[in-house]
N, C-alpha and C positions, 0 to 999 in steps of 0.2 A: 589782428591778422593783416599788416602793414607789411610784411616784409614783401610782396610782390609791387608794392609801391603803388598800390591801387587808389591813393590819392591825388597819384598825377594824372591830370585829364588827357595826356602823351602819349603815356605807359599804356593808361587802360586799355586807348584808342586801341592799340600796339597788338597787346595781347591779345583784345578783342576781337581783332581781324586774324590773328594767328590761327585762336582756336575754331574760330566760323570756320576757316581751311578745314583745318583736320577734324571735326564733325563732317563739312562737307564729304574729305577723302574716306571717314570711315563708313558712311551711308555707302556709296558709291562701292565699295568693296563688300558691303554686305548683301546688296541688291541682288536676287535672284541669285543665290549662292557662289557668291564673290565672281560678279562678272571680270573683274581684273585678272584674274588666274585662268583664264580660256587659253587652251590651248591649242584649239584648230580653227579654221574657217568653217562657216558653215554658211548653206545656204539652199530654199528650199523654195518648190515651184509649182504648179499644177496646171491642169489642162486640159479642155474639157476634150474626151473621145467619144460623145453619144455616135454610135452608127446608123445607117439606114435604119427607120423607124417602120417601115414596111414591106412588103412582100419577103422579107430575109429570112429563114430556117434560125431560131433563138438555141446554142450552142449549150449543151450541157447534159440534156435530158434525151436528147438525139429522139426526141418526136419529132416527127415530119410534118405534124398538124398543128405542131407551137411555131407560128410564124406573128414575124413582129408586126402590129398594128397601133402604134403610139409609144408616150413616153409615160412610166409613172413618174423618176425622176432624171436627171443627165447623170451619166457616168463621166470621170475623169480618172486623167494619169498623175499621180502625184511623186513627186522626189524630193530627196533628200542630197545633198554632196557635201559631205566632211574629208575636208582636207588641210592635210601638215601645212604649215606658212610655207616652207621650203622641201616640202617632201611628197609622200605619196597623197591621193586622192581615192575616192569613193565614188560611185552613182548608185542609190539602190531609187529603183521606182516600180510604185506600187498602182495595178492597173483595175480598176472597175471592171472590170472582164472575166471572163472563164477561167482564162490562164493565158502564160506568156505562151507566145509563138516561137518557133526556132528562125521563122522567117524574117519575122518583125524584125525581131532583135539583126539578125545580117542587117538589115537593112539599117536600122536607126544609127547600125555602128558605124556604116559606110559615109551615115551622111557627117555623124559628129567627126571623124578622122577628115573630112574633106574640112572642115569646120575650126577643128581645133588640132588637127595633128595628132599624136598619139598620146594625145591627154585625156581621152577616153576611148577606153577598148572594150572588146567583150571581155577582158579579166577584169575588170574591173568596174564594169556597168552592171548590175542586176535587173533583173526586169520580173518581175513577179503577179500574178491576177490573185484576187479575190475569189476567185471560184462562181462570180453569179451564174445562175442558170437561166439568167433572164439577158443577156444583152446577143447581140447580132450575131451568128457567125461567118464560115467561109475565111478564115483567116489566117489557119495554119495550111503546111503547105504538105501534111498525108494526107495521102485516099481516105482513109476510113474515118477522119474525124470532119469531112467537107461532102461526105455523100448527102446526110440530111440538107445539107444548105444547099443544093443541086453543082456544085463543085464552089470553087473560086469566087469568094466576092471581093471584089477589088474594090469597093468601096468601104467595106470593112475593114478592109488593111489600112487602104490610106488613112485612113482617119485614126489610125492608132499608130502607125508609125509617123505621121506627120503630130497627131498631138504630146507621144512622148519624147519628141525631139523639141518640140516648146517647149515643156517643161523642162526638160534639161537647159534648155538654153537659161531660160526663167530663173531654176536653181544656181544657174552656174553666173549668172549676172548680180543675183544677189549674195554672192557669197559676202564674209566679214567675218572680222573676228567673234569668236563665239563661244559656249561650252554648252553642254552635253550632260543630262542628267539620266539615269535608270531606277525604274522601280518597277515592283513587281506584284502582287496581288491578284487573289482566284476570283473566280465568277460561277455560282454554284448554280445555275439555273440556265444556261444558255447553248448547251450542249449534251445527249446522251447518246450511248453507243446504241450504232442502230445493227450490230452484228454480235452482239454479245455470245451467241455459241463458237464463234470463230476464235473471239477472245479467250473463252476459259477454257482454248483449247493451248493455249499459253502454260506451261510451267506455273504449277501453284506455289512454289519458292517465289519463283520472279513476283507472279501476280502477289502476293503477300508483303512488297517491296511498297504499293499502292497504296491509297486508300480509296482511288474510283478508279473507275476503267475506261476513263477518259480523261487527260488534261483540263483542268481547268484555272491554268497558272497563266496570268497576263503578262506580258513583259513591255513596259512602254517606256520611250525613248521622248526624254523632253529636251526640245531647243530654244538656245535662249541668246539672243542678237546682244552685242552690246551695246549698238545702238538704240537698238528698237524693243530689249525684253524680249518676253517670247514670242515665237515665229510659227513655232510650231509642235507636233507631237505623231509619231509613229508608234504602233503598239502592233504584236505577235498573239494572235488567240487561234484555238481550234475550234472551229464549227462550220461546218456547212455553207455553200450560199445558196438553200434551197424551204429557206422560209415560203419563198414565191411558189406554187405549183408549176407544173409539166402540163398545166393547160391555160399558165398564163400568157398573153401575146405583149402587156407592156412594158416595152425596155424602163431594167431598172438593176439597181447595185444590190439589191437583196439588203439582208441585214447588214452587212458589211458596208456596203453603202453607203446605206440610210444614216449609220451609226455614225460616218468620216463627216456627211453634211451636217448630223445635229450637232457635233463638237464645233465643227468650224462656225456654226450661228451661233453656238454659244459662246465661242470666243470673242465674237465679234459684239456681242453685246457688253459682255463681261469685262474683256478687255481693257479698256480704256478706262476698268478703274483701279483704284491701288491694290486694291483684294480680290481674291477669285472667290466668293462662296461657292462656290462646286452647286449650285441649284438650279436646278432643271425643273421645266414648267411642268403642272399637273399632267398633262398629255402627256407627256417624254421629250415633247418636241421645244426646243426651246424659242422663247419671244425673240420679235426682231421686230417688224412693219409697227406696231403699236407703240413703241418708241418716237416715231418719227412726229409726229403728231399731236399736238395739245390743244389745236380749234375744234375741239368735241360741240357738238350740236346737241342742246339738251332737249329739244323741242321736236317731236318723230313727226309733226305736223309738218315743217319749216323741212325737213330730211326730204320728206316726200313729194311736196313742192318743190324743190331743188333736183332731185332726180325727176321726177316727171319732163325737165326740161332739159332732159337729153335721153334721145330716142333711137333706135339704132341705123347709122345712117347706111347707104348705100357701100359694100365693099370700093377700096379702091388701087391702083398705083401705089407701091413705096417702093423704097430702097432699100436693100440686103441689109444696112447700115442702122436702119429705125428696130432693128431687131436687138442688133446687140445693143443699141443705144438704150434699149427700154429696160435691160436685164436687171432683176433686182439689185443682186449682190456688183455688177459692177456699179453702180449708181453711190452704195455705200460704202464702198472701200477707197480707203485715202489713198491718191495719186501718187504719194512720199513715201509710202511704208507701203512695205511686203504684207500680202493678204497670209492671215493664219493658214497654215495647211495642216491638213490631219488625216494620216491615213490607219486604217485597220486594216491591218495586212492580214494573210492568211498561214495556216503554221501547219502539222502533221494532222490534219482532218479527216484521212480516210476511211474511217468508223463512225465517225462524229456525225449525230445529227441536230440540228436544231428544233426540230419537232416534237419537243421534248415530252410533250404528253404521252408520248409511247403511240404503238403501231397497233391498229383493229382495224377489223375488217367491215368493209363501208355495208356489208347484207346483213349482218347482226349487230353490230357495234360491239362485240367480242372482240377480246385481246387477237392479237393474228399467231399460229403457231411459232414455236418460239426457236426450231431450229434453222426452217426453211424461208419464215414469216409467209405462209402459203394460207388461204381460207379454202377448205374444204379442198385443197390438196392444189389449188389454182393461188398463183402469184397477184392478179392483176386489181384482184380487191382490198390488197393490203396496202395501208397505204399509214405514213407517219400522221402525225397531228402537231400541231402548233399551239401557243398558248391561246393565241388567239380563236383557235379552231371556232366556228368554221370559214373564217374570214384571212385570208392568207396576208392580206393588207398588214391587218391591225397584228399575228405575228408577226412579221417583217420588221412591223415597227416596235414589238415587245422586244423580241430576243435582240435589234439593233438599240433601243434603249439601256436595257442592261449590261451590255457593252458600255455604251457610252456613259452610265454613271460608273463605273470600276474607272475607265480611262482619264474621267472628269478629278475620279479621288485620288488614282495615280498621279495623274499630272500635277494636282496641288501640293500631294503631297515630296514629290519627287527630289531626293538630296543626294543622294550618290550618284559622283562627279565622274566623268570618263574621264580615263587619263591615259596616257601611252600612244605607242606608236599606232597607224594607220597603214595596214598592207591588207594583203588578197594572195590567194591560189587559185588557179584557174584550169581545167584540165580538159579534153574531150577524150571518152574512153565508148569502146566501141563494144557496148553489152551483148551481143549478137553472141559472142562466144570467148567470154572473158575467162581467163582461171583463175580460181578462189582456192585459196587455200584456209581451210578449217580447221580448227585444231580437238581435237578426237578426247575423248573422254577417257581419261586414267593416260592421260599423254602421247605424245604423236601430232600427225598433221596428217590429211587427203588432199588432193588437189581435185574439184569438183570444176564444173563450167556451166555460165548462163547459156541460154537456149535464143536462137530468133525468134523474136518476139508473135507471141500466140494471147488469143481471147478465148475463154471457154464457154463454155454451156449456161454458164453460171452467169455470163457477164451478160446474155441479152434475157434474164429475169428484171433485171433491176434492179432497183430497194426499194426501200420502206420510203423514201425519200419521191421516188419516182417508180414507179413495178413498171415490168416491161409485158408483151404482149404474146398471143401464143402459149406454148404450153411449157416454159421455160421454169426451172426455178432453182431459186440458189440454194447451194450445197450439192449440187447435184454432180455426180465427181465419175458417172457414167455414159449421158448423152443420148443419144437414142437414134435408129434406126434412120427414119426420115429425114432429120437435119443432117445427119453424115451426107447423106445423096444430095441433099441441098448444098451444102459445106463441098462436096466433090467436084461439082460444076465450075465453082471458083479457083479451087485448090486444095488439093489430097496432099494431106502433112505426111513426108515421109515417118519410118521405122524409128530413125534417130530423132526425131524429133518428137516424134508421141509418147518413145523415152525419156527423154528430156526434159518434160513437158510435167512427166507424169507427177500426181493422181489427175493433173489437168486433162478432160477429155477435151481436145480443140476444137471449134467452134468454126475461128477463120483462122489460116493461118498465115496471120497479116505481115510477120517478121520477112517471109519467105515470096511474097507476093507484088509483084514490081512490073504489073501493065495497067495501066498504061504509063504509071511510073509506081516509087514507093509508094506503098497503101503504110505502112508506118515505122518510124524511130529505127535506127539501131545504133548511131554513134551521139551519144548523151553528154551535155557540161553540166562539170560539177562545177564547184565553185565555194570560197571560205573566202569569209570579209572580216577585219577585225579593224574594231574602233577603239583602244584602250583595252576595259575587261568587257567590250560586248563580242560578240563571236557570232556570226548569221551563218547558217548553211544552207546554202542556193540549192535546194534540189528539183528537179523536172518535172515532181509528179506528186500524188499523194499517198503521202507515207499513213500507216495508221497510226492508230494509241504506242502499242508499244515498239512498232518498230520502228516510231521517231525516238522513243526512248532509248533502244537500244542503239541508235546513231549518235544522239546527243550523249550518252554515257562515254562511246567509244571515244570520240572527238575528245570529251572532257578530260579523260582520264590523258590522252597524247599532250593536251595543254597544261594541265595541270602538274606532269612531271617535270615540268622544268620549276625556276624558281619564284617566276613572276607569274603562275597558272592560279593561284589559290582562290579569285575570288573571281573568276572568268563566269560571266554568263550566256549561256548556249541557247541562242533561237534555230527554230526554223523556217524557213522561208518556206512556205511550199506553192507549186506550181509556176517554177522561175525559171526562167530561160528558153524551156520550151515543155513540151508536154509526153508524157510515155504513161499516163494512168497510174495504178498503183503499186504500189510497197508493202505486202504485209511481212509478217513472221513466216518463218519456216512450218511453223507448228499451224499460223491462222491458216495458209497454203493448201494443207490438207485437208481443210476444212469445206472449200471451193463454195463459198459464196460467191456475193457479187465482187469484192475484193480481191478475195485471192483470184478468181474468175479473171479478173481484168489486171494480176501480173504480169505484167508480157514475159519476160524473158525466164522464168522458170521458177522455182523453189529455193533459190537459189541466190536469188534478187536483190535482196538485204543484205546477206553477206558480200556481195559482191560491193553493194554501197558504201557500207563498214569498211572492206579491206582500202577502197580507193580515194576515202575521205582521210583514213588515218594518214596518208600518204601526203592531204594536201596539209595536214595537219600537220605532222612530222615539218614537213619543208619547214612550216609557216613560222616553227618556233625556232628551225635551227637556221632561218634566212636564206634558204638554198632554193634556187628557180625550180621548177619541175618543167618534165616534157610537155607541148603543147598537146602532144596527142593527134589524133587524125581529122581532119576538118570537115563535118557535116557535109552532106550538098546543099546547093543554091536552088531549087526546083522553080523558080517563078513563072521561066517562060516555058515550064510543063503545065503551066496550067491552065485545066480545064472548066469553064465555067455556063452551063446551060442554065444560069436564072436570065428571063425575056426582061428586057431594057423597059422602062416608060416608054412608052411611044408619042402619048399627046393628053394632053388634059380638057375638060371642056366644062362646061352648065348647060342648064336648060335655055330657053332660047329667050330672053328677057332678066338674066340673071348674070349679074358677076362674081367672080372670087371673093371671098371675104363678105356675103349677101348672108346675115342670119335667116335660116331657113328655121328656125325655132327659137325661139326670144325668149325673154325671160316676162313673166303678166303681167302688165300694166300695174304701176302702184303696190309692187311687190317689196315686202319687210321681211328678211330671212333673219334667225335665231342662232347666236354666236355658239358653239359646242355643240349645235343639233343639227342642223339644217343644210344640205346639198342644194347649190345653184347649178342649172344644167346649161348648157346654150348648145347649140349647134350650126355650125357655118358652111356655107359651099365652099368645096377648096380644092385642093390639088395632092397630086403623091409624095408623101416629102424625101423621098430617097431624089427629088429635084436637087434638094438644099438642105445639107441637114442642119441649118442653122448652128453652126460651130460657135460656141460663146454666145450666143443668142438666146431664142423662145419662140415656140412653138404659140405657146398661149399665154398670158397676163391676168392679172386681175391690178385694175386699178382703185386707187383711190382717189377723193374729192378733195382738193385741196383748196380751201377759199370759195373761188363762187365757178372758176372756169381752168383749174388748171390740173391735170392727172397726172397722179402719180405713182412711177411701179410700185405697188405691195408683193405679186405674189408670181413666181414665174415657173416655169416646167421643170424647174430645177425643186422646186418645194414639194415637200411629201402630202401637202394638203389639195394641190392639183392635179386633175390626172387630165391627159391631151390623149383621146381615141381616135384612131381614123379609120372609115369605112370604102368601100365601094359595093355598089347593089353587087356585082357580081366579078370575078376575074378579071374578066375580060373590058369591061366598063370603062369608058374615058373618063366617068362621071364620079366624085367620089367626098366625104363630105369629113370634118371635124367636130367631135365634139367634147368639148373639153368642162368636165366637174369640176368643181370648187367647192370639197368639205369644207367648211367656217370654221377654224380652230375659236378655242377659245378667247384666246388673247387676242386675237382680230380687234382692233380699232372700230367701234361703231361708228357708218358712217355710211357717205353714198360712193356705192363702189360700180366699174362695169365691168367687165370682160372681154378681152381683144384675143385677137387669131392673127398671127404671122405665118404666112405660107409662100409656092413660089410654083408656079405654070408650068407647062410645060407648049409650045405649041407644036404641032405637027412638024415647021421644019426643025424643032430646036432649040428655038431660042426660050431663054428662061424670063419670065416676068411674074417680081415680087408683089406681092400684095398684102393688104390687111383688113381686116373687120372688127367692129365695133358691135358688141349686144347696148340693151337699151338699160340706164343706169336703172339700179335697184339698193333698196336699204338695209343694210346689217343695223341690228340694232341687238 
C-alpha cells in the first residue's frame, strides 16, 4: 500500500496535515447538529423582575389577605430573538409573572423604538407570564384586575418594564449566528382538569379525537450559539402556576418557576462538559455550591473550633453594590459567555390544574362534588391537592421537577432543525362587538357577535385551585336575588347585553363600566410568530383544553394548505400581551363554571378567536400585511393608587439594622437533607430596595481559615427570606430568613447574611447588613 507515497517523510507530513483539516472540518460540522448550517441569529437574555416583597396584594387568586411578605425564590424575564442575517426579527419574552400587561408592553415598546427604531414593535415583540399566583401585583392598567392590590402599584410596573427592556437589550447584544432545534414529548403527571363537567360537555366525537382531557404535549425549543454551544432552551406546557396556595404571602415563580431555575443550575453544572447525562439530583433540585469546594474538613472537632470563632457581629453600613456582588449565580458565571437561559413558558391552561391529586373537601377528606366541586353544597372547602399535599413547597417543587426532567430529555434529545423564513402577524381587534361568522350545520353561515365584556356568578366561586368566598358556586348559570342588588349599585347590564351574555347570568358588568375609568379589556392583540416550522400564537388570556385545540387545529389546517405547511408545529403562548381571562368552548360556556364564568365577551368567544387568527394566518402564508386594527388606550396617568408609602423605619433603642435578634446556638452541627437553620435579623421594609440582581439573604460558606463565600442566595429553592412587622402600622419590622440543608450541600462552616436597606423619616435610604454566628453542616 505505496501508492499514496507514504514512504516519504514529505508526502506523509503533507497528507497528514490535510487530513487533521478535514477531521477537524467534519467534527465542527457535526457539533451540536451541524452548527455550520445555522440559519438565523439568535440571541437570548434574562432579568431579574422580583417586585415589592411587601405590603403588595399577590395577583392571581384576587385574595385581599395574600399579601406579599418575602421571597421563596426571584422571578425574572427571559427572551429569546431569532432573527434573518438580512431580514425579519423576533422577541418572544417569557415573564415570571401572572401574565403580560397591555401597559407594560406600551411601555417596553416606547422605550425599545426610542432605543432601536423600529426594529422592535409590538408586532413583533411578545411578551408572555407564566401564570404565578404568587408574585406582586397592581400592574395592569383595568379596574377589576388592580382592586385587590388597592389600585396602581408603580413599583410593580417598573420593575417589569424596566427588567424586560434588559433583557431585550441582553438578548439583542448577544445575538450571533446560530440554529434552532424542536422537540416534543408528554408529561403524564403534572396536570389534571380541574372542570371536567364543563369538558364532557364537549362533543363525544371531538372528545374521542383525545386520549386525556388535558394536553400533556411539551414543545421545547433548543438554542445553540456557534460560538459558545448551547445558550439556551424555551418549552410550551399546560398547567397551572398555582402549586403555591391563596394563602401563601412568598413571592415566587410557582412550578414554572422553580422548574426555568433548576434547568438553568443544571446547565450550569452540566455544561461545561462534552455530554449532558440529563441527571438531576435525588431532590429534583440539581447540585451547584458543592462543586466549588474540595478543602472538606474531616475532623467535626477542628469544624467546630473554626466556627465558634465567628460570632455574630453587630449589623452594619454597606453598599447597595455588596448585594449584587455577593449573588450566587453572578459569582459563577463566566464574564465571556452568555449565561444559559431557560424559560417554561405557559400554553392553553385554562382547565389545567397541577394539583393533580384531585379536589376533596378539607371537613371530610371526601372527593368534593363533581359538577359544582361544592361540599355539602358550599364552594369554600374544596379545595385541589398537590403531590406533595399537604406541603405546597414540596409540590411546587414536584410538579416543577417533572417539568424539568421531560425538558432536560427534550433538550438532549433535540434534532429537528428550524429552517425557513422568520415573520409575524400582528393585529388589535376590538372584541366588544365583533361579527363572527359561523358556519351552520347541513350548510350555510349566521353572523353572530361578541358581547362587552361581562364576569358571571360562576367567576367569584373560584376553583379547586383557589374557592372563592360567600355563597358562590360554579356552574351556577342562574344568580341569585342578593348579588343582583349588590351587582346593581355598580352597574345594571342592560337587556342586550344579559342576551348576549346568555346562559351567563352577570355578575359585574365590567365590559360596560368605565369610572373612574375602564374596569376592563375590549380591544385585544392577537398576534402569530413563525420561526421556520415553529408557529406560536400570542393570545391574551387563557384558552382551555379544547379550545386551544380547536385554535391550534384552525391555524394548522390555514398553514398547512399551502406547500411548505406539512410539518409546521403549532404552540400556544398563553397569557401574552395583555390579559382578558378566559376562552372556553361553546358547549364548556353553558356549562358556567369558573371558566366559562370568567369569558368576558360571550359564547361567542372562541369563535371569534378562530375566525381572526385564520386571518393573521392566511396573510402569514400568502405574505400580505393585515390592518393594524384600532389602538388600545394608554390609561397610566388614570391611575389610581391608595397603597400608604413606607414612611420610616426604626429598632429598638440600642439596636441596629442587620442586629440578629435570634442566632443560631452556640456550637451548633445541622444534618445535610434533614435539618432547617433559622436566624432572624432586625431590618427594614424591602419595598425600600428591592434589591434588583441582588439578595435579600445568603448562606455562606468557609473557605480556608477566614474567607466567605456565596453558596446559597434568595434566588435558591432551599432559602426562604420572611419578613414581618408586630403590627401595620409599626416602624419596627424584622427578617427571617430558613435555610432547608439540601442534600448535596458541602459539609462545612457556613453563616447566614441579611441584605436590607432603611428608610429614615426624611427619606433617605441606607443599606445595611447582618451576619448570624457561624454553625456546622456536616
Amino acid at each position: 500500500m505505496e501508492f499514496l507515497g507514504l514512504g516519504d517523510d514529505k508526502v506523509r507530513r503533507t497528507y497528514g496535515a490535510l487530513w487533521f483539516k478535514i477531521a477537524i472540518l467534519l467534527v465542527l460540522c457535526s457539533v451540536e447538529g451541524a452548527l455550520s448550517d445555522s440559519n438565523y441569529l439568535i440571541g437570548l437574555g434574562s432579568y431579574d423582575i422580583t417586585g415589592p416583597a411587601a405590603d403588595v396584594n399577590m395577583m392571581g387568586y384576587a385574595n385581599t389577605e395574600q399579601i406579599a411578605s418575602g421571597v421563596h425564590f426571584r422571578l425574572r424575564a427571559r427572551t429569546f430573538i431569532v432573527a434573518e442575517p438580512q431580514g425579519n426579527r423576533v422577541a418572544f419574552v417569557n415573564l415570571d409573572a401572572c401574565m403580560a400587561s397591555q401597559l407594560v408592553k406600551l411601555k417596553v415598546v416606547e422605550r425599545l423604538k426610542a432605543r432601536y427604531g423600529d426594529l422592535y414593535t409590538e408586532k413583533n415583540v411578545a411578551i408572555s407570564g407564566i401564570h404565578t399566583h404568587a408574585g406582586p401585583g397592581g400592574y395592569l392598567q383595568y379596574v377589576v384586575y388592580i382592586v385587590t392590590s388597592l389600585g396602581f402599584v408603580r413599583q410593580s410596573f417598573d420593575v417589569l418594564v424596566d427588567g424586560i427592556e434588559k433583557s431585550i437589550i441582553q438578548a439583542h447584544e448577544n445575538l450571533g449566528p446560530g440554529s434552532i432545534f424542536v422537540n416534543k414529548g408528554e408529561i403524564l403527571d403534572a396536570g389534571v382538569n380541574r372542570s371536567p363537567s364543563a369538558y364532557l360537555n364537549n362533543p363525544a366525537s371531538e372528545r374521542n379525537k383525545y386520549k386525556y382531557d388535558v394536553d400533556k404535549e411539551m414543545t421545547l425549543l433548543k438554542f445553540v450559539d456557534n460560538q459558545w454551544g448551547p445558550v439556551g432552551s424555551f418549552n410550551w406546557f399546560a398547567t397551572h402556576g398555582t402549586s403555591m396556595s391563596r394563602t401563601n404571602s412568598l413571592i415566587s415563580g410557582d412550578n414554572k418557576g422553580a422548574a426555568a431555575r433548576f434547568m438553568e443550575d443544571w446547565f450550569e453544572e452540566t455544561g461545561s462538559r462534552s455530554a449532558y447525562s440529563g441527571e438531576v439530583a435525588a431532590d429534583g433540585i440539581p447540585r451547584r455550591v458543592s462543586n466549588l469546594f474540595n478543602d472538606r474538613h474531616d475532623n467535626h472537632h477542628e469544624l467546630l473550633e473554626l466556627a465558634a470563632s465567628f460570632q455574630s457581629p453587630p449589623g452594619k453600613l454597606a453598599t447597595r453594590t455588596l448585594s449584587v456582588a455577593r449573588r450566587v449565580r453572578g459569582a459563577l458565571r463566566q464574564a465571556d459567555k452568555p449565561g444559559f437561559v431557560s424559560a417554561f413558558c405557559q400554553s392553553n391552561c385554562g382547565d389545567v390544574s397541577p394539583n393533580v391529586l384531585g379536589a376533596f373537601c378539607t371537613d371530610t377528606g371526601l372527593p368534593c362534588e363533581f359538577n359544582h366541586s361544592t361540599c355539602g353544597g358550599k364552594n369554600e372547602l374544596c379545595y385541589g391537592r398537590g403531590p406533595g399535599y399537604p406541603d405546597e413547597f414540596e409540590s411546587t417543587r414536584i410538579i416543577g421537577e417533572r417539568q424539568l426532567r421531560k425538558a432536560v430529555d427534550l433538550f438532549n434529545k433535540a434534532s429537528e432543525q428550524l429552517k425557513g423564513r422568520v415573520d409575524y402577524r400582528h393585529a388589535y381587534i376590538d372584541f366588544s362587538q365583533l361579527e363572527v361568522t359561523l358556519t351552520k350545520q347541513g350548510g350555510g353561515s349566521k353572523v353572530v357577535k361578541t358581547c362587552p365584556a361581562a364576569m358571571g356568578f360562576g367567576f367569584a366561586a373560584g376553583t379547586t385551585d383557589g374557592p372563592g368566598a360567600f355563597d358562590f358556586t360554579q356552574g351556577d348559570d342562574k344568580g341569585n336575588a342578593f348579588w343582583r342588588l349588590v351587582r346593581n349599585v355598580l352597574k345594571t347590564p342592560g337587556k342586550e347585553q344579559v342576551d348576549c351574555q346568555n346562559p351567563k347570568p352577570i355578575l359585574l358588568d365590567t365590559g360596560e363600566m368605565k369610572e373612574p375609568y375602564d374596569w376592563a379589556p375590549s380591544i385585544l392583540p392577537i398576534q402569530i410568530i413563525r420561526i421556520g416550522q415553529l408557529v406560536i400564537l400570542s393570545v391574551p388570556g387563557e384558552f382551555t383544553t379544547m379550545a386551544g385545540r380547536r385554535l391550534r387545529d384552525a391555524v394548522k389546517t390555514v398553514l398547512t394548505s399551502g406547500s411548505n405547511g406539512a410539518n409546521v408545529h403549532v404552540v400556544i403562548a398563553g397569557l401574552t400581551n395583555t390579559y382578558s381571562q378566559y376562552i372556553t368552548t361553546f358547549e364548556e360556556y353553558q356549562v358556567q363554571r369558573y371558566e366559562g364564568a370568567s369569558t368576558l365577551y360571550g359564547p361567542h368567544t372562541l369563535s371569534a378567536y378562530i375566525q381572526e387568527f385564520k386571518k393573521l394566518a392566511t396573510a402569514l402564508t400568502s405574505g400580505k400585511p393585515v390592518a393594524p386594527g384600532p389602538q388600545p388606550p394608554d390609561l397610566l396617568d388614570k391611575q389610581i393608587s391608595l397603597l400608604t408609602p413606607v414612611v420610616m423605619d426604626a429598632t429598638p433603642r440600642g439596636v441596629s439594622f442587620g442586629d440578629c435578634s435570634s442566632d443560631v446556638p452556640q456550637n451548633s452541627t445541622f444534618k445535610r437533607g434533614h435539618d432547617m437553620v433559622t436566624v432572624t435579623f432586625w431590618s427594614a421594609c424591602p419595598r425600600n430596595d428591592l434589591m434588583t440582581e441582588g439578595t435579600f439573604a445568603l448562606v455562606e460558606i468557609l473557605h480556608g481559615k477566614d474567607t466567605w463565600v456565596p453558596a446559597y442566595d434568595d434566588d435558591d429553592f432551599c432559602l426562604r427570606f420572611k419578613w414581618s412587622r408586630p403590627s401595620k402600622l409599626s416602624t419596627r419590622s424584622q427578617a427571617t430568613i430558613e435555610w432547608r440543608i439540601p442534600q448535596s450541600a458541602t459539609p462545612g462552616v457556613y453563616r447566614i447574611r441579611h441584605f436590607g436597606a432603611s428608610k429614615s423619616l426624611v427619606g433617605s435610604i441606607r443599606h445595611f447588613t447582618g451576619s448570624s454566628s457561624a454553625f456546622v453542616v456536616a
